[in-house]
mmCIF entry with sequence, helices, sheets and N, C-alpha, C, O atoms, coordinates in Angstrom:
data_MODEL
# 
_entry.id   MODEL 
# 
_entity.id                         1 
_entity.type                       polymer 
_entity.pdbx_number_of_molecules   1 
# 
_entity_poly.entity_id                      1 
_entity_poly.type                           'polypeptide(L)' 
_entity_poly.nstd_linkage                   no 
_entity_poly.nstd_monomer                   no 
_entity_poly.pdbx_seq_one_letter_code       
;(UNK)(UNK)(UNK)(UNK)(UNK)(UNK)(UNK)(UNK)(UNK)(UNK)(UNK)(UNK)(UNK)(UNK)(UNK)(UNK)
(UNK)(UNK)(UNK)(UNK)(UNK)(UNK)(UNK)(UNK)(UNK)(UNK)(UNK)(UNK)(UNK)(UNK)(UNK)(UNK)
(UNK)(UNK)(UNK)(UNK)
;
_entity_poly.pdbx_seq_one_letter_code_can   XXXXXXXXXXXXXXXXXXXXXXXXXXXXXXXXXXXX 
_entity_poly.pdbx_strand_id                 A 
# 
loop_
_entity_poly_seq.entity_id 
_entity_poly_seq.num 
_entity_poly_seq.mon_id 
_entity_poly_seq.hetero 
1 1  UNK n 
1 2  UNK n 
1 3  UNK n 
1 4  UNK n 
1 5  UNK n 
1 6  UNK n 
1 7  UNK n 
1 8  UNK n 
1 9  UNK n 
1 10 UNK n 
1 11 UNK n 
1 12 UNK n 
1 13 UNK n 
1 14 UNK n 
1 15 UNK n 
1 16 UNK n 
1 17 UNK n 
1 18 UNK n 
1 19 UNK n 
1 20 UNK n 
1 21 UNK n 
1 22 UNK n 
1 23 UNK n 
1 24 UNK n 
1 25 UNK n 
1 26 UNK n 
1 27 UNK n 
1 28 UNK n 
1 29 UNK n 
1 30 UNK n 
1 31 UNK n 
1 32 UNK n 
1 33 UNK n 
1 34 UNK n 
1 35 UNK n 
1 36 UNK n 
# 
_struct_asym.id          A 
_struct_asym.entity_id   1 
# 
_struct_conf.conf_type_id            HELX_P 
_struct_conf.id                      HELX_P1 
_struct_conf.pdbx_PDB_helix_id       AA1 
_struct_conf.beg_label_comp_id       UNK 
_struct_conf.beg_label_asym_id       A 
_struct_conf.beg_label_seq_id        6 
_struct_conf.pdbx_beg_PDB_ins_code   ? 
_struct_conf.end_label_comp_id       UNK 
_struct_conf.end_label_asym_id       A 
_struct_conf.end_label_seq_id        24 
_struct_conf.pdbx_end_PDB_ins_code   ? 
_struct_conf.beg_auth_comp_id        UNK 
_struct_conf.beg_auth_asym_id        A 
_struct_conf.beg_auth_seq_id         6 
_struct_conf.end_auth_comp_id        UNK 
_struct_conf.end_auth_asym_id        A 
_struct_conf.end_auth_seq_id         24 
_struct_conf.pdbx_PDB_helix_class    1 
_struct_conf.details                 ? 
_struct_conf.pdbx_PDB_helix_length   19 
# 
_struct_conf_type.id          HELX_P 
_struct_conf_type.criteria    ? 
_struct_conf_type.reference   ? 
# 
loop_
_atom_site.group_PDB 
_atom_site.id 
_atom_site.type_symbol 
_atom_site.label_atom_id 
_atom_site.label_alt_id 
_atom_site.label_comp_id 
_atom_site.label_asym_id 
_atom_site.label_entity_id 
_atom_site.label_seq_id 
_atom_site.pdbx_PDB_ins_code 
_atom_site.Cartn_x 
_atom_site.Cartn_y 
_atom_site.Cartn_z 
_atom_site.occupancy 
_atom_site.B_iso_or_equiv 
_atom_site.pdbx_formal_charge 
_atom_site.auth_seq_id 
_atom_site.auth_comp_id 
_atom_site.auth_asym_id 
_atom_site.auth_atom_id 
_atom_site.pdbx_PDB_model_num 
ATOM 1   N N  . UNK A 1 1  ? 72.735 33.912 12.733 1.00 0.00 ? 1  UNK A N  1 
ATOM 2   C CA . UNK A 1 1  ? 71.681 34.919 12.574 1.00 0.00 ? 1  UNK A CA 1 
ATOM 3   C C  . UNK A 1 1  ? 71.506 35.712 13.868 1.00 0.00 ? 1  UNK A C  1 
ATOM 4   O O  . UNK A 1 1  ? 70.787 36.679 14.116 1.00 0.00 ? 1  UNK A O  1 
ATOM 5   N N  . UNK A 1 2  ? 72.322 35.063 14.581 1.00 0.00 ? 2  UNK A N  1 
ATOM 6   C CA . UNK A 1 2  ? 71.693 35.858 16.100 1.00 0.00 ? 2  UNK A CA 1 
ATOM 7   C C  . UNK A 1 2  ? 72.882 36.523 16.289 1.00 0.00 ? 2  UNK A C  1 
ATOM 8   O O  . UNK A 1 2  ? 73.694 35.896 16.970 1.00 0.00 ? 2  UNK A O  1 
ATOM 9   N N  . UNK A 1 3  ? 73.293 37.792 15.824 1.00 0.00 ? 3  UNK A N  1 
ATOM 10  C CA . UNK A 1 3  ? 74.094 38.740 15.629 1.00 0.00 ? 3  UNK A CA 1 
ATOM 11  C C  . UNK A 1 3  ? 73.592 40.133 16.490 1.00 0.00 ? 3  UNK A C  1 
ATOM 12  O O  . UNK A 1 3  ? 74.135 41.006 17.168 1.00 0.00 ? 3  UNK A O  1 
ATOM 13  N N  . UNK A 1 4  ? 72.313 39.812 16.063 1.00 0.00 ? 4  UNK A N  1 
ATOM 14  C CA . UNK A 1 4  ? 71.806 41.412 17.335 1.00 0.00 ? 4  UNK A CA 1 
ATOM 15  C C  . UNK A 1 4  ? 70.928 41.205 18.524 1.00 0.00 ? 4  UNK A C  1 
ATOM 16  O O  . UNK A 1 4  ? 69.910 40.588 18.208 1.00 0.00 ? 4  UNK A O  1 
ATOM 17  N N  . UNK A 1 5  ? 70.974 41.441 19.474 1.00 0.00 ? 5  UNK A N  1 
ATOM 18  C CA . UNK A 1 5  ? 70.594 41.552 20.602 1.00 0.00 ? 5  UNK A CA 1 
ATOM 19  C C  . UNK A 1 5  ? 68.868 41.094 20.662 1.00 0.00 ? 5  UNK A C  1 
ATOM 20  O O  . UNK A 1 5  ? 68.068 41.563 19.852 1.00 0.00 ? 5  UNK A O  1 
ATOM 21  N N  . UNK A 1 6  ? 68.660 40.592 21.219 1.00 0.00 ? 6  UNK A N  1 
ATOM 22  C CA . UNK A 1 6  ? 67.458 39.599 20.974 1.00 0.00 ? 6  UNK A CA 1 
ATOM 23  C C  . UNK A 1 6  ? 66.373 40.321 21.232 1.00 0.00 ? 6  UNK A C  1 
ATOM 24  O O  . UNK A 1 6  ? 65.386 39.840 20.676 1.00 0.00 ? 6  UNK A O  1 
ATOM 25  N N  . UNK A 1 7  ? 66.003 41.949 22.280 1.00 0.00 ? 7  UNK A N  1 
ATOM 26  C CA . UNK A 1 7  ? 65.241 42.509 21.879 1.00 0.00 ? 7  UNK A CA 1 
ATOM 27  C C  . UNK A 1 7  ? 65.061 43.589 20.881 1.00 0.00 ? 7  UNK A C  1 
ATOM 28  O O  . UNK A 1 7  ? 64.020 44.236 20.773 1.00 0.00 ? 7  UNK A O  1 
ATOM 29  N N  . UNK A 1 8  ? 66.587 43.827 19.839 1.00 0.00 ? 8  UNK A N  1 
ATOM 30  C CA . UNK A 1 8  ? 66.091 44.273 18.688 1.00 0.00 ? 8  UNK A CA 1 
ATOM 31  C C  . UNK A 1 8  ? 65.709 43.222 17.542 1.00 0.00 ? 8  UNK A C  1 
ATOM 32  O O  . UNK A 1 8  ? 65.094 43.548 16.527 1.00 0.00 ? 8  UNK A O  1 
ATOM 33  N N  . UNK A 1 9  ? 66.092 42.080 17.790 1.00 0.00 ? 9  UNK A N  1 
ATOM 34  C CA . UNK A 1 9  ? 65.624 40.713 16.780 1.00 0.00 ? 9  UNK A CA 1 
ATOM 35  C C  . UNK A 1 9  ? 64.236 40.423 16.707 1.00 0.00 ? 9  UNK A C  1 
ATOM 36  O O  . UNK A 1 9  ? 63.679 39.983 15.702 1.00 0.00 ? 9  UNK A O  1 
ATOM 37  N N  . UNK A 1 10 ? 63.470 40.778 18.223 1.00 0.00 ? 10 UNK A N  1 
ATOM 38  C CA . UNK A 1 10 ? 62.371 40.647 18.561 1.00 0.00 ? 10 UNK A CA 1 
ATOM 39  C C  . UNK A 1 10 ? 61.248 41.829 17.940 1.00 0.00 ? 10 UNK A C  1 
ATOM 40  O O  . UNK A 1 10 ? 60.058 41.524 17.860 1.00 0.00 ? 10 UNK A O  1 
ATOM 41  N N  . UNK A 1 11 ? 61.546 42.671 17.675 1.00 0.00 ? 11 UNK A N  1 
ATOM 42  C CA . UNK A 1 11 ? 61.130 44.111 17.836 1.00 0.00 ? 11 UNK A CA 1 
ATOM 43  C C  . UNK A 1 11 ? 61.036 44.015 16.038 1.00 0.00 ? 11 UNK A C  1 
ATOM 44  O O  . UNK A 1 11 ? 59.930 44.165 15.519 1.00 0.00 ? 11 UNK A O  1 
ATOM 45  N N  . UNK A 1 12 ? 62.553 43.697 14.958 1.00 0.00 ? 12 UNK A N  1 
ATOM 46  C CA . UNK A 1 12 ? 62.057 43.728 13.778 1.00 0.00 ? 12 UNK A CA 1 
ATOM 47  C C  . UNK A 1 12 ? 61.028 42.475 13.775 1.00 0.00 ? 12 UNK A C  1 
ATOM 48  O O  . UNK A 1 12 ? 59.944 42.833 13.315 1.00 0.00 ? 12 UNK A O  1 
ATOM 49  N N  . UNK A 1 13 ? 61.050 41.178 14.134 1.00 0.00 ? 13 UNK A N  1 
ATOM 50  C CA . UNK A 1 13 ? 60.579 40.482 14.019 1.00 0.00 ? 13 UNK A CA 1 
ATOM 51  C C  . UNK A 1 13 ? 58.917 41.015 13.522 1.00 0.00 ? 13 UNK A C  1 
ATOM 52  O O  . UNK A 1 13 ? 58.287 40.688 12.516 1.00 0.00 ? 13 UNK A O  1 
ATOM 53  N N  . UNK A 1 14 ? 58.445 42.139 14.886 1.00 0.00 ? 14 UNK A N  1 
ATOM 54  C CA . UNK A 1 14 ? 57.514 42.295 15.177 1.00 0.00 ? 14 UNK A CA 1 
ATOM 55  C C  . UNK A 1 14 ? 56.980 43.160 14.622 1.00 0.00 ? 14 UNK A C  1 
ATOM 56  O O  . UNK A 1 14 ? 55.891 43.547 15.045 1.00 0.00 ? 14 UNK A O  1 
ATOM 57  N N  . UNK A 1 15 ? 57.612 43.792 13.407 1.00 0.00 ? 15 UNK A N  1 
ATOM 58  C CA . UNK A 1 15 ? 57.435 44.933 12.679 1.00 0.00 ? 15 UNK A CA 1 
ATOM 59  C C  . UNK A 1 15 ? 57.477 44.038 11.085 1.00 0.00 ? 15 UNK A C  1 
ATOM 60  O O  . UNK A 1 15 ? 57.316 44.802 10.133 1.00 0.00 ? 15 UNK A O  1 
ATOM 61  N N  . UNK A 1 16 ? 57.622 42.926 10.798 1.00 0.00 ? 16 UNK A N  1 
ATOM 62  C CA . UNK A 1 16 ? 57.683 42.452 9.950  1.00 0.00 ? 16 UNK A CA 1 
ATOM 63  C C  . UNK A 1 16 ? 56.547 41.882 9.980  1.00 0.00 ? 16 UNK A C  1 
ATOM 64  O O  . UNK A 1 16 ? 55.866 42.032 8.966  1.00 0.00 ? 16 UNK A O  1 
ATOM 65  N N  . UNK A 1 17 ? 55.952 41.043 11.124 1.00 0.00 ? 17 UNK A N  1 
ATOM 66  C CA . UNK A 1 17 ? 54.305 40.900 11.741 1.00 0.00 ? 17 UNK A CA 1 
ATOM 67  C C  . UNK A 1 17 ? 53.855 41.694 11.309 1.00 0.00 ? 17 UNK A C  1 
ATOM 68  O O  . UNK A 1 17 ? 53.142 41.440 10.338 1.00 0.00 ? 17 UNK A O  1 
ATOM 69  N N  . UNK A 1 18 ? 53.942 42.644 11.600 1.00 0.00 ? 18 UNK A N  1 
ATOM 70  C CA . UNK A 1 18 ? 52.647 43.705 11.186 1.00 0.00 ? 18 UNK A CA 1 
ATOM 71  C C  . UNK A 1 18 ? 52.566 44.226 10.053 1.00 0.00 ? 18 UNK A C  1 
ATOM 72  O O  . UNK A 1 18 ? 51.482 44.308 9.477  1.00 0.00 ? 18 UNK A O  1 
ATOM 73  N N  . UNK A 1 19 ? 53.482 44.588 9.629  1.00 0.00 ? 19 UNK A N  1 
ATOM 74  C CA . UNK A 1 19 ? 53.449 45.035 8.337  1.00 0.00 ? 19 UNK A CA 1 
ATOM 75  C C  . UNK A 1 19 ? 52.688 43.752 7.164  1.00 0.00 ? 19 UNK A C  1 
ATOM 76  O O  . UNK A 1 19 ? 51.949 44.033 6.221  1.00 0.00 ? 19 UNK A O  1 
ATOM 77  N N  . UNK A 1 20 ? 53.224 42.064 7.657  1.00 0.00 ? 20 UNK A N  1 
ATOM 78  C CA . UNK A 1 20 ? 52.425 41.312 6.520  1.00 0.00 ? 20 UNK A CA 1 
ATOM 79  C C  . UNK A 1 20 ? 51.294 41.330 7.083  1.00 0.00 ? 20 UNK A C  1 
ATOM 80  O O  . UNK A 1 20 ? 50.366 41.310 6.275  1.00 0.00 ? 20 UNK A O  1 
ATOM 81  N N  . UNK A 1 21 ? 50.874 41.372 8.620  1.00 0.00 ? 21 UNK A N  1 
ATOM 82  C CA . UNK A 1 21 ? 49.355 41.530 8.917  1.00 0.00 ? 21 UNK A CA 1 
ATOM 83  C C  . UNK A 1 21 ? 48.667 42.875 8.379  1.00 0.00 ? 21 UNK A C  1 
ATOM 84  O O  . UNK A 1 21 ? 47.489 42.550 8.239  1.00 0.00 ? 21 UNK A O  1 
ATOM 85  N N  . UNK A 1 22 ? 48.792 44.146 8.027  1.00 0.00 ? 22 UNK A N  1 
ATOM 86  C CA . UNK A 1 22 ? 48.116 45.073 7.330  1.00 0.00 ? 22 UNK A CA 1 
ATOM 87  C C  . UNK A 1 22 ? 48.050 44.927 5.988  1.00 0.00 ? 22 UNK A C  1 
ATOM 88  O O  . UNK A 1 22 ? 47.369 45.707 5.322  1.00 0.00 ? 22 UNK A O  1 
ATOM 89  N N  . UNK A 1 23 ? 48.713 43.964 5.449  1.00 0.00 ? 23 UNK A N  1 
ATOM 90  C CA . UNK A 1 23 ? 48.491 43.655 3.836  1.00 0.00 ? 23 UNK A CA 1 
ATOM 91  C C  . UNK A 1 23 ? 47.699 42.418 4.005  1.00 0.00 ? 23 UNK A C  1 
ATOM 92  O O  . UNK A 1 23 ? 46.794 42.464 3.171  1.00 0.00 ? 23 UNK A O  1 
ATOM 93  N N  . UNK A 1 24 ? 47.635 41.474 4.613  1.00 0.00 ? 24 UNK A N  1 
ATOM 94  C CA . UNK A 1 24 ? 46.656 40.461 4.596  1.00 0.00 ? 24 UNK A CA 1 
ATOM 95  C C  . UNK A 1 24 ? 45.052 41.063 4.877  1.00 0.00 ? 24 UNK A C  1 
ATOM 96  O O  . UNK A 1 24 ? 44.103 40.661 4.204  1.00 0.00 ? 24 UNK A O  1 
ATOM 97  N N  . UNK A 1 25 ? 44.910 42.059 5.944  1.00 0.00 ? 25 UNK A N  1 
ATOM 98  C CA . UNK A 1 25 ? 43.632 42.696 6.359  1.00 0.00 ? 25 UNK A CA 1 
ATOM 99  C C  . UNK A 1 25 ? 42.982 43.158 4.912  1.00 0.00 ? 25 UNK A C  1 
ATOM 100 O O  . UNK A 1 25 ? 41.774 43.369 5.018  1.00 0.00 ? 25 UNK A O  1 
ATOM 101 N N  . UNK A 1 26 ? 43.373 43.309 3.927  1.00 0.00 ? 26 UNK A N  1 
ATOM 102 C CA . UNK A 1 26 ? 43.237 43.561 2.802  1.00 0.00 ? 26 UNK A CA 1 
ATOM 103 C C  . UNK A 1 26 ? 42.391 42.488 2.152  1.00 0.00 ? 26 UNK A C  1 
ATOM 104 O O  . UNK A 1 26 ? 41.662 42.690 1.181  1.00 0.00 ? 26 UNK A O  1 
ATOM 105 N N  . UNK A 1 27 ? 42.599 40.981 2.954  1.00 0.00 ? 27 UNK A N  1 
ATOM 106 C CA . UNK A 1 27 ? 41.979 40.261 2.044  1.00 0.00 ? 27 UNK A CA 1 
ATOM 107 C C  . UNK A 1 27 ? 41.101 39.084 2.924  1.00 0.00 ? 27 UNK A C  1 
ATOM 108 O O  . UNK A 1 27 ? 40.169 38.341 2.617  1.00 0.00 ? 27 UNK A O  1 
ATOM 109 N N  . UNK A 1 28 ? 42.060 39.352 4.462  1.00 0.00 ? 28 UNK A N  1 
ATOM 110 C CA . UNK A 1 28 ? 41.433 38.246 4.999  1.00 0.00 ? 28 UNK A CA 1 
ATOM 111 C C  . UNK A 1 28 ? 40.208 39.753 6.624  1.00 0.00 ? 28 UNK A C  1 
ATOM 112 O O  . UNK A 1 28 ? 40.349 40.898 7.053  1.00 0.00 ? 28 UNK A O  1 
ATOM 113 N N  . UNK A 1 29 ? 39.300 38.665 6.799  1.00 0.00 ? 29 UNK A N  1 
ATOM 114 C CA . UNK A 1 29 ? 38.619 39.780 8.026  1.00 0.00 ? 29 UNK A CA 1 
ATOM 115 C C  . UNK A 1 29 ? 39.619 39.904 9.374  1.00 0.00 ? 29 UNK A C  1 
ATOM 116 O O  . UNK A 1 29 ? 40.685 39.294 9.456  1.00 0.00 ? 29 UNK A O  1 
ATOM 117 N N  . UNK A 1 30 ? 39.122 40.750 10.359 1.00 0.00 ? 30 UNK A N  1 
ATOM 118 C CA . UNK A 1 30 ? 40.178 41.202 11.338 1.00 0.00 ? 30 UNK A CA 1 
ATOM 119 C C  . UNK A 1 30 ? 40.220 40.568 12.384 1.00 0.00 ? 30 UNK A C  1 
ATOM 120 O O  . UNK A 1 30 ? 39.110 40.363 12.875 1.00 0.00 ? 30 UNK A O  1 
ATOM 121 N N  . UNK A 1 31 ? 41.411 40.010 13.147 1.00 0.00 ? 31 UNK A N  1 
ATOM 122 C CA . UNK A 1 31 ? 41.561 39.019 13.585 1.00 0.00 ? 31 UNK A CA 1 
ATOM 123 C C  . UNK A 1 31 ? 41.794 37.738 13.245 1.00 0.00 ? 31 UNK A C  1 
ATOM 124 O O  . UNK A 1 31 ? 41.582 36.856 14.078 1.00 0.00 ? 31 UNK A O  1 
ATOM 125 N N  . UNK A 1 32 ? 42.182 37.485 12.199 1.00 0.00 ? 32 UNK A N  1 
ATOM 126 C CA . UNK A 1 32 ? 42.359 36.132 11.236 1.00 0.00 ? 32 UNK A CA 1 
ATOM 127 C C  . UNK A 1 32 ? 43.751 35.657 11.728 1.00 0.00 ? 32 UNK A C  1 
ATOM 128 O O  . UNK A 1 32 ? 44.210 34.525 11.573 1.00 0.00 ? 32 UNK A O  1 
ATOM 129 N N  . UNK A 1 33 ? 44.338 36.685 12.333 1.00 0.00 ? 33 UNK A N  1 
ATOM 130 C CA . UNK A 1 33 ? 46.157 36.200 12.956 1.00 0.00 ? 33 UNK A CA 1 
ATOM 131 C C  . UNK A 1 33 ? 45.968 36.497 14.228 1.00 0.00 ? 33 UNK A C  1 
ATOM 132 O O  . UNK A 1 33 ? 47.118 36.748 14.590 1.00 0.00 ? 33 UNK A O  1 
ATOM 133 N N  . UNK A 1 34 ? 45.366 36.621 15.040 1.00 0.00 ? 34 UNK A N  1 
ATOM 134 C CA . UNK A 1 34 ? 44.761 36.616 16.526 1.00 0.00 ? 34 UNK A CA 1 
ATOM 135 C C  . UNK A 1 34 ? 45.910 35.211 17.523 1.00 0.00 ? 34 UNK A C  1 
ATOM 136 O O  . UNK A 1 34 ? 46.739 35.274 18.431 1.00 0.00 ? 34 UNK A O  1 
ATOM 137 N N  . UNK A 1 35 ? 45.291 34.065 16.654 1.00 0.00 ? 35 UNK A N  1 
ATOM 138 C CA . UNK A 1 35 ? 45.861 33.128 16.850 1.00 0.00 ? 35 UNK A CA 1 
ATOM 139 C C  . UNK A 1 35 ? 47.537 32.443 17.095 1.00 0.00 ? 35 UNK A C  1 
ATOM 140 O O  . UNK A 1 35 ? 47.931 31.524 17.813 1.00 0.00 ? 35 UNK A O  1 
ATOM 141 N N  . UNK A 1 36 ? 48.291 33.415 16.090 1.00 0.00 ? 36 UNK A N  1 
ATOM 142 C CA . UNK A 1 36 ? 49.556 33.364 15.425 1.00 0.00 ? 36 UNK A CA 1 
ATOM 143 C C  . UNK A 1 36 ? 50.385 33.756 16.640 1.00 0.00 ? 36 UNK A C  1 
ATOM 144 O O  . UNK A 1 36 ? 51.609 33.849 16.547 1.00 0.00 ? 36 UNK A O  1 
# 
């Protein structure tokens, strides 16, 4: 899996974060993944 360069691995990683964190804000209050 570690085929691409670890700060673009990092970067989708981190865009995949966010994207399920703006669909959770939907249900949970803000800051609920603060922790994560």
């Amino acid at each position: 899996i570690q085929t691409l360069p670890t700060d673009v691995f990092i970067e989708l990683t981190e865009l995949k974060t966010l994207g399920f964190n703006r669909n959770a804000f939907t249900i949970l209050p803000p800051g609920a993944f603060d922790g994560l």
